[in-house]
VEXSEKE-421435 format. One record per residue (C-alpha): z, x, y; residue in three letters. Coordinates in nm, 3 decimals. Each point is the difference from the previous one (the first is absolute). Last residue first. Example, Ala and Ser with C-alpha at 12.3 -4.5 7.8 and 13.67 -1.06 7.14 Angstrom:
BEGIN
<site><up>0.714</up><east>1.367</east><north>-0.106</north><code>ser</code></site>
<site><up>0.066</up><east>-0.137</east><north>-0.344</north><code>ala</code></site>
//
This chain:
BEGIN
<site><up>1.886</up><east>-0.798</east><north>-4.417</north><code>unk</code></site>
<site><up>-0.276</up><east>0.180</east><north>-0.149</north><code>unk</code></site>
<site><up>-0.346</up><east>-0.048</east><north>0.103</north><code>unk</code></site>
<site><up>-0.343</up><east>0.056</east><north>-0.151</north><code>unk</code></site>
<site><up>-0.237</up><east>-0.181</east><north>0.252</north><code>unk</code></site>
<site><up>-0.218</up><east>-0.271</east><north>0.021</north><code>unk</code></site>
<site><up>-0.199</up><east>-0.049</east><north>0.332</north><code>unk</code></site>
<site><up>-0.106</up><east>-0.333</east><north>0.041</north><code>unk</code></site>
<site><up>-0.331</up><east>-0.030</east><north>0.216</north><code>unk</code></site>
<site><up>-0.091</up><east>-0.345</east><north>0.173</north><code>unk</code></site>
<site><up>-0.332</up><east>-0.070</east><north>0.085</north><code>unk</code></site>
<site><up>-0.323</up><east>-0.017</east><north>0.227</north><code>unk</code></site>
<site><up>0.028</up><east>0.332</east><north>0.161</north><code>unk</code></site>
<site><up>0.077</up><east>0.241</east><north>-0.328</north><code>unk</code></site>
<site><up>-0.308</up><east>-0.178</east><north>-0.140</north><code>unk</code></site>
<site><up>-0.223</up><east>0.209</east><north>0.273</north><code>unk</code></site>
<site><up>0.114</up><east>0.303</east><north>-0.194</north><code>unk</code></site>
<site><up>-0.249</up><east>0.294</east><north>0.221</north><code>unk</code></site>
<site><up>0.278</up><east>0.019</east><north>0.228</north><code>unk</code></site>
<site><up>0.231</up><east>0.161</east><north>-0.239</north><code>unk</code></site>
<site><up>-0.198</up><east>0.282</east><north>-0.106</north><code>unk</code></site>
<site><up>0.041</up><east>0.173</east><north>0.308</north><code>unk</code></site>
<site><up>0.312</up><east>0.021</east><north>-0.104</north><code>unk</code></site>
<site><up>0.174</up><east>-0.078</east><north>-0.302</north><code>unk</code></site>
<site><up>0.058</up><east>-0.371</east><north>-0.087</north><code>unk</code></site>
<site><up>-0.107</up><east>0.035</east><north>-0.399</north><code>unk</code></site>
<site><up>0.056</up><east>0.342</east><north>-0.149</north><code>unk</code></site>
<site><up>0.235</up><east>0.190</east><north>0.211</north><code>unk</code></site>
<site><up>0.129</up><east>-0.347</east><north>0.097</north><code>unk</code></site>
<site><up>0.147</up><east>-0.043</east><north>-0.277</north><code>unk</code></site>
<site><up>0.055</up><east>0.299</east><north>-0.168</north><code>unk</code></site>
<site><up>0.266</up><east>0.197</east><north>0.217</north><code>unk</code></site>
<site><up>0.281</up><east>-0.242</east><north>-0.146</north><code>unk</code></site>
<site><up>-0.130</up><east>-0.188</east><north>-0.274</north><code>unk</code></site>
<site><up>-0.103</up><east>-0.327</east><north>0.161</north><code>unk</code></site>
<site><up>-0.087</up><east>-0.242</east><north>-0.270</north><code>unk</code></site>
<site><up>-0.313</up><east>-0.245</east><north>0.179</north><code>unk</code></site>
<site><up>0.011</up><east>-0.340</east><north>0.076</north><code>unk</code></site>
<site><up>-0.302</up><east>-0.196</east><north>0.148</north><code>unk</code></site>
<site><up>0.051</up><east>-0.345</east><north>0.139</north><code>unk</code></site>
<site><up>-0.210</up><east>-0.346</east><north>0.036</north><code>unk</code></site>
<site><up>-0.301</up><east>0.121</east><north>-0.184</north><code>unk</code></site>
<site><up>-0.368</up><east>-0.161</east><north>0.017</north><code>unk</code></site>
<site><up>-0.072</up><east>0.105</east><north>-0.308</north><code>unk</code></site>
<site><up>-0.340</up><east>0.188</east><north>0.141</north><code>unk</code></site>
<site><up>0.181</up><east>0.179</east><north>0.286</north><code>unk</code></site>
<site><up>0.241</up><east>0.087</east><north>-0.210</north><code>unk</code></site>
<site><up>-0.186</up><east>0.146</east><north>-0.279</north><code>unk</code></site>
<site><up>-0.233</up><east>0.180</east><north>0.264</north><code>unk</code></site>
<site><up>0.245</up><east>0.156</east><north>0.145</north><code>unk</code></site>
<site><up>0.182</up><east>0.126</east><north>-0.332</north><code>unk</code></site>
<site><up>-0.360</up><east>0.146</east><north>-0.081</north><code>unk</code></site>
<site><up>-0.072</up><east>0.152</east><north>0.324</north><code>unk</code></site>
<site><up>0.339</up><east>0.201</east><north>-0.026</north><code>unk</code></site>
<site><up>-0.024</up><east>0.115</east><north>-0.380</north><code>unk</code></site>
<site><up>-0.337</up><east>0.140</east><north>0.089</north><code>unk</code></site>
<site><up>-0.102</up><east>0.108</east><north>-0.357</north><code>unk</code></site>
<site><up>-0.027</up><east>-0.329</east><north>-0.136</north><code>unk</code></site>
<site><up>0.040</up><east>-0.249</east><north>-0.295</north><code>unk</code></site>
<site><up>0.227</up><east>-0.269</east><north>0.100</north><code>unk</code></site>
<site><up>0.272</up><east>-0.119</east><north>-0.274</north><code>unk</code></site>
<site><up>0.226</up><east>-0.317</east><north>0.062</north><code>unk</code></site>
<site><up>0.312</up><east>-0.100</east><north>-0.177</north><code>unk</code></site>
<site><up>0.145</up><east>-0.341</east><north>0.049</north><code>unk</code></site>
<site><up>0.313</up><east>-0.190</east><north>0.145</north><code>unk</code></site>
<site><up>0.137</up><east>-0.366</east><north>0.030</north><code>unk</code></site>
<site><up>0.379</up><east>0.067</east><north>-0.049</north><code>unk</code></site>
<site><up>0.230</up><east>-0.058</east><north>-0.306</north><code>unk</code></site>
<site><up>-0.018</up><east>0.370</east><north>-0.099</north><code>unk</code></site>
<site><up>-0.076</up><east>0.229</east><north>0.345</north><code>unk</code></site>
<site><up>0.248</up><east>0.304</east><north>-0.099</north><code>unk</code></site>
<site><up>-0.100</up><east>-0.060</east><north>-0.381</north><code>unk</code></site>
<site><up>-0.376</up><east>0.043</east><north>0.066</north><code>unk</code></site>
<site><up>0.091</up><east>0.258</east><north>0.225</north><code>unk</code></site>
<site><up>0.162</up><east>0.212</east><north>-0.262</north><code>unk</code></site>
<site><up>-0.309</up><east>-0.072</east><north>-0.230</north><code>unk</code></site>
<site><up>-0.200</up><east>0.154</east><north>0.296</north><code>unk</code></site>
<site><up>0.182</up><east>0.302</east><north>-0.009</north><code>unk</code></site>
<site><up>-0.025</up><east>0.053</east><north>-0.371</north><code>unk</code></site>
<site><up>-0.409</up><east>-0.042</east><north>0.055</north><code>unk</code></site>
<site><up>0.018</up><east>0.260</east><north>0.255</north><code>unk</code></site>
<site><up>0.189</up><east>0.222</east><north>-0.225</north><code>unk</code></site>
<site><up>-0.217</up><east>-0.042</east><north>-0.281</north><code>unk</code></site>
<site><up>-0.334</up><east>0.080</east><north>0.171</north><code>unk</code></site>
<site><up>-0.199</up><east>-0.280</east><north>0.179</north><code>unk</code></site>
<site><up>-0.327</up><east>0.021</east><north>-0.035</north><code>unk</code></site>
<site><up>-0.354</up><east>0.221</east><north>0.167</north><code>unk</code></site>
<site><up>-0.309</up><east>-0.125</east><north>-0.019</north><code>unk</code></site>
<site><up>-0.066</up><east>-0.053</east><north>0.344</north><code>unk</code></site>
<site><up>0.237</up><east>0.199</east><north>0.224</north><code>unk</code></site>
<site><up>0.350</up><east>-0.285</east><north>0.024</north><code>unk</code></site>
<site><up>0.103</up><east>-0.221</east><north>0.264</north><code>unk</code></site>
<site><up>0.337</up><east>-0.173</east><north>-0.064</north><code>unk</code></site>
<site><up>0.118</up><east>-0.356</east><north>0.120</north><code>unk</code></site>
<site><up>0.280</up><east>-0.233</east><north>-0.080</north><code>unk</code></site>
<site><up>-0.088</up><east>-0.352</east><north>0.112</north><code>unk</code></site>
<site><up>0.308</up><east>-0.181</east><north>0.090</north><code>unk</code></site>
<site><up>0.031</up><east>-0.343</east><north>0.008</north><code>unk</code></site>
<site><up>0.183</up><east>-0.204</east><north>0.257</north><code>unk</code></site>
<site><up>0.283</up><east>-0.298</east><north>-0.041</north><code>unk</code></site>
<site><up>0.099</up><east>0.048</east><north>0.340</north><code>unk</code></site>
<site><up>0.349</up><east>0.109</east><north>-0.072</north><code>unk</code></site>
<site><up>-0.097</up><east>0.151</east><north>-0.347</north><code>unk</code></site>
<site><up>-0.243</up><east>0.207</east><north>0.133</north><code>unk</code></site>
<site><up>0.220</up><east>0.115</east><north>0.278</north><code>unk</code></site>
<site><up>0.297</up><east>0.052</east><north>-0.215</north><code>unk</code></site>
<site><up>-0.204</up><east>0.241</east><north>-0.264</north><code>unk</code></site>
<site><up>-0.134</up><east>0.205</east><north>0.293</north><code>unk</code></site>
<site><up>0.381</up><east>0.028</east><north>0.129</north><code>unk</code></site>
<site><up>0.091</up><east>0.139</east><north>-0.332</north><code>unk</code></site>
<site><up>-0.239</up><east>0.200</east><north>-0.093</north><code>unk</code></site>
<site><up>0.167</up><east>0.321</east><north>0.071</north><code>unk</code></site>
<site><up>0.321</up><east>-0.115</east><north>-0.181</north><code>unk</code></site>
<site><up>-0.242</up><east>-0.013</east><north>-0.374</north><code>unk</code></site>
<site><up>-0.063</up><east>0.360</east><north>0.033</north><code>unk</code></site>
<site><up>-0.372</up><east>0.145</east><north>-0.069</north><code>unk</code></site>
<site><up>-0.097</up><east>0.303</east><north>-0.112</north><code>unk</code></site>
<site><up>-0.261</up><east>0.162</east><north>0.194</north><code>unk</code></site>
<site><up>-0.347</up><east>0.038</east><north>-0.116</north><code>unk</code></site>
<site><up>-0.091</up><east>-0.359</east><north>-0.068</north><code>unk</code></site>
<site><up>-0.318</up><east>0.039</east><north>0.282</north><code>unk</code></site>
<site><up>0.155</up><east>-0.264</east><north>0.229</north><code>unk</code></site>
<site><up>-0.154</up><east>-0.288</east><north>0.233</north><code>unk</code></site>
<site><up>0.239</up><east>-0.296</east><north>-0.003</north><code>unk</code></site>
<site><up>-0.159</up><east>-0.317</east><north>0.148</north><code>unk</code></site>
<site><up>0.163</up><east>-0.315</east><north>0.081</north><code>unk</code></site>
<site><up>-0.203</up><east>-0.351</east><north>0.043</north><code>unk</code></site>
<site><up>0.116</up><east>-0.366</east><north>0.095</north><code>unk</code></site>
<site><up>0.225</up><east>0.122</east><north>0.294</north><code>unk</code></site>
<site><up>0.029</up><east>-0.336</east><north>0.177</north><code>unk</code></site>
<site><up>-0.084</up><east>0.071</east><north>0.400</north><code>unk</code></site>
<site><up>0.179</up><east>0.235</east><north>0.223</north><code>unk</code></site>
<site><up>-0.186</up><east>0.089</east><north>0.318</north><code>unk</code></site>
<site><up>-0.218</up><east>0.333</east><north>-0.047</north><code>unk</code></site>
<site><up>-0.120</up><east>0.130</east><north>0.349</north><code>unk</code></site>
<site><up>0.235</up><east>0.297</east><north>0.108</north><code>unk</code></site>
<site><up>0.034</up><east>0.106</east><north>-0.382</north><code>unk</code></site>
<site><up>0.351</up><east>-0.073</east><north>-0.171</north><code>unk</code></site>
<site><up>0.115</up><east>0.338</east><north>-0.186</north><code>unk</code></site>
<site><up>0.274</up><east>-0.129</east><north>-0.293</north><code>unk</code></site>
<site><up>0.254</up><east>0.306</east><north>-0.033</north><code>unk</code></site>
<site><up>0.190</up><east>0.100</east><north>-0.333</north><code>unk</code></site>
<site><up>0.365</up><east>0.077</east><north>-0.040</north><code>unk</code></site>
<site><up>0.190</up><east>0.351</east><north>-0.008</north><code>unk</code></site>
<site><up>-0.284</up><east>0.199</east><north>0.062</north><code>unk</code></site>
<site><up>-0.081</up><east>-0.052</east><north>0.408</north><code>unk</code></site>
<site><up>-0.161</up><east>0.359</east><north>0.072</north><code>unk</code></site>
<site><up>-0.374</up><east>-0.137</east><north>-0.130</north><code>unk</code></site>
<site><up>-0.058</up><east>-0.315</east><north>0.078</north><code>unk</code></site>
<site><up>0.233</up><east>0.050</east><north>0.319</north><code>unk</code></site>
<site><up>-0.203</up><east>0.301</east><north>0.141</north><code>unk</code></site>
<site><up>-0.349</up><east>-0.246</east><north>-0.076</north><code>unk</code></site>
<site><up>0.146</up><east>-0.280</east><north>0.131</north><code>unk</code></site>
<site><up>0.139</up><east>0.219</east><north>0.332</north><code>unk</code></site>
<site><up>-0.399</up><east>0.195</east><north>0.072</north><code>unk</code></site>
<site><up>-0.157</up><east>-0.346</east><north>0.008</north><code>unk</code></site>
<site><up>-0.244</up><east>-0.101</east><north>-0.278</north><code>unk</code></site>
<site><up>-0.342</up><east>-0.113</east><north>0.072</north><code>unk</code></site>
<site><up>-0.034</up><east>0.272</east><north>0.263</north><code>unk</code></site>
<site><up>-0.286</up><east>0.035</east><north>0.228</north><code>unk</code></site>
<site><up>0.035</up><east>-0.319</east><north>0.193</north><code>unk</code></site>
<site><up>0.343</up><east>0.105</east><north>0.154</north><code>unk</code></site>
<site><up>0.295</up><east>-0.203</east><north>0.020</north><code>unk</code></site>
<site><up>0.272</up><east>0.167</east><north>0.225</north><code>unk</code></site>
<site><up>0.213</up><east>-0.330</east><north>-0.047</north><code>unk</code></site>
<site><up>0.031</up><east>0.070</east><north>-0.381</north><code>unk</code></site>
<site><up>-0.212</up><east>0.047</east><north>-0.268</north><code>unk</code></site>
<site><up>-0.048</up><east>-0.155</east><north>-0.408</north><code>unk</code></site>
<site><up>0.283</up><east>-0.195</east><north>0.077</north><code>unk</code></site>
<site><up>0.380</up><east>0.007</east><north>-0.218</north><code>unk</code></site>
<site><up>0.174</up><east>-0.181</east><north>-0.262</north><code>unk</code></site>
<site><up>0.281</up><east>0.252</east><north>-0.186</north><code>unk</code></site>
<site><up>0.147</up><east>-0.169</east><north>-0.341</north><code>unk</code></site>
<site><up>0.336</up><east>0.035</east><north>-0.191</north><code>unk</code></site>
<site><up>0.231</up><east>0.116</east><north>0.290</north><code>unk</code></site>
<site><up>0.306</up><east>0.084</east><north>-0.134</north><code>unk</code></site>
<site><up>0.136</up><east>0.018</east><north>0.357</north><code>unk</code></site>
<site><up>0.150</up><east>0.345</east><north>0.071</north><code>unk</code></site>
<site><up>-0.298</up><east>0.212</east><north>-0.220</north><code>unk</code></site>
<site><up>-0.272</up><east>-0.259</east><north>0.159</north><code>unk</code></site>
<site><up>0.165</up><east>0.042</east><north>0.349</north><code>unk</code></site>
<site><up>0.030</up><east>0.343</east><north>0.004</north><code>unk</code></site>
<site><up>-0.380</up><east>0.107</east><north>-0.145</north><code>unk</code></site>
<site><up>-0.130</up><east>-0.290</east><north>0.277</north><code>unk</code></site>
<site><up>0.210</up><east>0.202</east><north>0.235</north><code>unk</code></site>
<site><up>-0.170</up><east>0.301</east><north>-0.078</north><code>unk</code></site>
<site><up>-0.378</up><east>-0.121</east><north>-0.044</north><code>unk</code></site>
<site><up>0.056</up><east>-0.159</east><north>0.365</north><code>unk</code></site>
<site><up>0.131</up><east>0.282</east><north>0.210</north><code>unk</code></site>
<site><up>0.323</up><east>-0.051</east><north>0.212</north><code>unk</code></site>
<site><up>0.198</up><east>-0.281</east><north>0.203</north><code>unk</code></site>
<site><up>0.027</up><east>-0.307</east><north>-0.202</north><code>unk</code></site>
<site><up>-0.024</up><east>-0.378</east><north>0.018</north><code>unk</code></site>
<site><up>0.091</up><east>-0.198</east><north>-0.261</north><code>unk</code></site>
<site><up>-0.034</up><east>-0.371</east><north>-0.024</north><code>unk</code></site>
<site><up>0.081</up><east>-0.189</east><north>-0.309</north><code>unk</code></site>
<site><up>-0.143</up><east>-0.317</east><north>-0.117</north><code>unk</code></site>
<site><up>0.108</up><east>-0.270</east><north>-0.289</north><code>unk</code></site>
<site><up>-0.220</up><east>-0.123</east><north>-0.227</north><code>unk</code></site>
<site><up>0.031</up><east>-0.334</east><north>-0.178</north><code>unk</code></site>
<site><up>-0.329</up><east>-0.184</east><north>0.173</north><code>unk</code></site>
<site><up>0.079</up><east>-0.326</east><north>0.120</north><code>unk</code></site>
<site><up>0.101</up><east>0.080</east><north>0.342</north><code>unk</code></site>
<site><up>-0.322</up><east>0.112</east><north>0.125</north><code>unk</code></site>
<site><up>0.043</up><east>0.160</east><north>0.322</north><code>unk</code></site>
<site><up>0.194</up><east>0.271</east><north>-0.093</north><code>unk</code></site>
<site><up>-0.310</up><east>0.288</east><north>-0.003</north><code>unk</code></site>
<site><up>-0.098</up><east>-0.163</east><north>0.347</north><code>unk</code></site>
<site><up>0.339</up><east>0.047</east><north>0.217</north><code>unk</code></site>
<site><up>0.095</up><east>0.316</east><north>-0.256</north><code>unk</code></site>
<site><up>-0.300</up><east>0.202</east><north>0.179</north><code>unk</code></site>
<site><up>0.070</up><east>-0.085</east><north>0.298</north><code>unk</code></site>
<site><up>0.321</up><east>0.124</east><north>0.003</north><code>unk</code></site>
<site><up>-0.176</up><east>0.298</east><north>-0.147</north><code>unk</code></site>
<site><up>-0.154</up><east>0.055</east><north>0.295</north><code>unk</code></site>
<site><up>0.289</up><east>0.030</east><north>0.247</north><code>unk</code></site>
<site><up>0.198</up><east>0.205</east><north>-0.265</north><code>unk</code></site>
<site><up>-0.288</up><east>0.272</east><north>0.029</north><code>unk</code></site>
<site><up>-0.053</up><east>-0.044</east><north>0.394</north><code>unk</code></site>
<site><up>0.352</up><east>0.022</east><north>0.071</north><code>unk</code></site>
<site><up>0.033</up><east>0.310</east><north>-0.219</north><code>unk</code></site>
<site><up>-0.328</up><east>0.140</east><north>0.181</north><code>unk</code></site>
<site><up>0.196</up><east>-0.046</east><north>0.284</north><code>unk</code></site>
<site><up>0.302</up><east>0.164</east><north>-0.033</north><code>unk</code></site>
<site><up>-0.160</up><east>0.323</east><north>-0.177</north><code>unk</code></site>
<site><up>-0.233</up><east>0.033</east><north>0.337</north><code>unk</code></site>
<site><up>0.321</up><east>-0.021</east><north>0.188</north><code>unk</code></site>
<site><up>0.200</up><east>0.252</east><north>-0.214</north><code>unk</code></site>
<site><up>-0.329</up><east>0.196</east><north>-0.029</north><code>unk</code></site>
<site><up>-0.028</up><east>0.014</east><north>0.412</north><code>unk</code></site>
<site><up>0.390</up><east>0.040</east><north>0.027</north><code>unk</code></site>
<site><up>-0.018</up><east>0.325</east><north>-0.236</north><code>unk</code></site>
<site><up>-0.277</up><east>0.157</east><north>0.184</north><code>unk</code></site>
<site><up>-0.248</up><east>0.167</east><north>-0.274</north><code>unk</code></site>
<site><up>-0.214</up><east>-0.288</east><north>-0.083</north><code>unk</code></site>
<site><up>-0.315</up><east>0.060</east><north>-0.228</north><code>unk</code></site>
<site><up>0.123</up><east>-0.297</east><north>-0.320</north><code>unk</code></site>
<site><up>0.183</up><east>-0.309</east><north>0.025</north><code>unk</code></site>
<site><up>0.053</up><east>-0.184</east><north>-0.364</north><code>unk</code></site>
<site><up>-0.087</up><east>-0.338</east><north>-0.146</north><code>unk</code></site>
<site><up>0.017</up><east>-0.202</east><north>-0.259</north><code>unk</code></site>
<site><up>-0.012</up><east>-0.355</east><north>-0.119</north><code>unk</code></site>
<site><up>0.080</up><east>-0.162</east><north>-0.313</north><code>unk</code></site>
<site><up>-0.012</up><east>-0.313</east><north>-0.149</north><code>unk</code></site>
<site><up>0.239</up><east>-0.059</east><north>-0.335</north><code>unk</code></site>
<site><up>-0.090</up><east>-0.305</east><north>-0.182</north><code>unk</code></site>
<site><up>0.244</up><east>-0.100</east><north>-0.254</north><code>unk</code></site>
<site><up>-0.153</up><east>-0.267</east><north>-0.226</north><code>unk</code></site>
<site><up>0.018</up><east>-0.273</east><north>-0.270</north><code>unk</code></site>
<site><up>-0.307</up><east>-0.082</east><north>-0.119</north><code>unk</code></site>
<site><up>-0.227</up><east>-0.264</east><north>0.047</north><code>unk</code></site>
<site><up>-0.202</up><east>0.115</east><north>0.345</north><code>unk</code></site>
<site><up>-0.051</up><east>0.340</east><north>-0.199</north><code>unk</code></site>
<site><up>-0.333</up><east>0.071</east><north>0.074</north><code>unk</code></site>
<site><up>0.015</up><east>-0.198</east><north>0.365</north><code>unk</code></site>
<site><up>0.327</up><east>0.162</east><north>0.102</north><code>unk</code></site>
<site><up>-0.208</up><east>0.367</east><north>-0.058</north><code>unk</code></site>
<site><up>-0.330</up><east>-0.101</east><north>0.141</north><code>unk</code></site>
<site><up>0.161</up><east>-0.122</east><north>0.301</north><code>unk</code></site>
<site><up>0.216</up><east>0.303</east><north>0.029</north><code>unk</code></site>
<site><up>-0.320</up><east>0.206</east><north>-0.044</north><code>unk</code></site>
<site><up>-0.171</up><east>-0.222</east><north>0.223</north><code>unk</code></site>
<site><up>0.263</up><east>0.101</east><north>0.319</north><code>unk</code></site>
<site><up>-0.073</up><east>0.357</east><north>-0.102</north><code>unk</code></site>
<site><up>-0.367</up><east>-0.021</east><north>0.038</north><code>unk</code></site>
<site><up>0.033</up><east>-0.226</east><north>0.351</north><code>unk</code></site>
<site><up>0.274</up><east>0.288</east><north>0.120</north><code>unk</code></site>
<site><up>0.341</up><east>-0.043</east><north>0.095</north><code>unk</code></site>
<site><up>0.074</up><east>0.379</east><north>-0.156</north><code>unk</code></site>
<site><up>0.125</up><east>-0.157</east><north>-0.327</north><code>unk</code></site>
<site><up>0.152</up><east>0.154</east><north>-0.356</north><code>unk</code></site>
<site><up>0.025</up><east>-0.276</east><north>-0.247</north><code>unk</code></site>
<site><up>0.249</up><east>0.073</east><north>-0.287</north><code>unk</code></site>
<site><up>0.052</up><east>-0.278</east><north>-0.228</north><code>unk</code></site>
<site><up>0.327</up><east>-0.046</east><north>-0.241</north><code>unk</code></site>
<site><up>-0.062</up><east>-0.228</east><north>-0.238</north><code>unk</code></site>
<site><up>0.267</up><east>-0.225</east><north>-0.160</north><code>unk</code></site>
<site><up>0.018</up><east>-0.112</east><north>-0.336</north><code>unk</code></site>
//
């Protein structure tokens, strides 16, 4: 099998780890990395001044990612091959193109770009891509987190949502690449149990996750949030996946302000599931 990796760059040090991150996770497998860079001229009215301007950020954009491929080839062992794209438009849009034209099975991207700002933990492009991207899911790689062996997986859900066994499937391959477990995680209102659909949804994921080191955790909370933070924080987690119904994601979990109050979302990588159809 061959995977087919998206990894969207602007040259910066968070987008240059992502890639890292990325040919680090799957260092064993055979791979098609596709790096892209955008870019687009916007506020000129003369048509020789945007020709010009459009001239040179093309330079700059194919002058960066031949960077890029210098470092990203460098090790000859590894069995992935590299290509370079470099676009003129808006990022979320050729991402769409690219995964739809490609088959792209996985999108690896930074937290934030080169306009890195201390108040966000997640930059304004992951979160559009998390949540417009729905034909394949998309690892976020924080600024600071350098790939290590993912030991620990954990999958926060509340069993609500019927599962499918194709949304898992890039969870699945991770765990079973580097041999992780995966904790699967709800927080319940004290005293109150599972009801007979949640419990028929988590016999589906026993069968999804059959043959791989999982278990089934219950947290007794009302602050869903603090609860799932603390988990982590006290496992000592690797990654956090979450099912990323479209509109329900990050209405619940990465909305703002509420986003910069998830220190954990700083410290590791996020794999957004979602329900797609090719």
């Amino acid at each position: 099998m061959t995977r087919r990796i998206l990894c969207p760059t602007d040259f910066s040090r968070n987008a240059q780890n992502a890639i890292n991150y990325a040919i680090a996770l799957f260092k064993n497998e055979t791979c098609v990395f596709y790096i892209l860079n955008t870019y687009h001229v916007e506020g000129y009215t003369m048509e020789l001044t945007f020709t010009n301007g459009l001239e040179e950020s093309k330079k700059k954009s194919l002058g960066g990612l031949q960077i890029v491929r210098e470092w990203v080839t460098a090790d000859k062992s590894i069995d992935h091959k590299f290509h370079t794209v470099s676009e003129c438009g808006y990022l979320i849009d050729i991402m769409k193109t690219i995964v739809d034209k490609e088959g792209i099975d996985l999108v690896v991207m930074g937290t934030k770009g080169a306009t890195d700002s201390r108040m966000d933990i997640y930059g304004s492009q992951t979160v559009l891509a998390m949540e417009e991207i729905r034909n394949c899911p998309v690892l976020a790689i924080p600024s600071k987190t350098t790939y290590t062996k993912i030991k620990e997986i954990v999958f926060p859900t509340d069993y609500r949502t019927t599962f499918k066994r194709q949304e898992f499937q890039y969870l699945v391959d991770i765990a079973k690449i580097s041999k992780s477990s995966i904790k699967v995680l709800i927080v319940l209102p004290k005293d109150e149990i599972l009801d007979n659909h949640q419990i028929n949804n988590q016999n589906l994921l026993k069968d999804y996750f059959e043959g791989l080191d999982y278990s089934f955790h219950t947290i007794n909370d009302k602050d869903v949030q603090s609860a799932i933070n603390a988990y982590i924080h006290s496992s000592d987690s690797d990654m956090v996946a979450f099912m990323n119904r479209r509109h329900s994601f990050f209405g619940m979990i990465l909305s703002r302000p509420m986003v910069k109050n998830l220190g954990y979302y700083t410290t590791i990588p996020v794999l957004a599931l979602h329900d797609f159809k090719r």
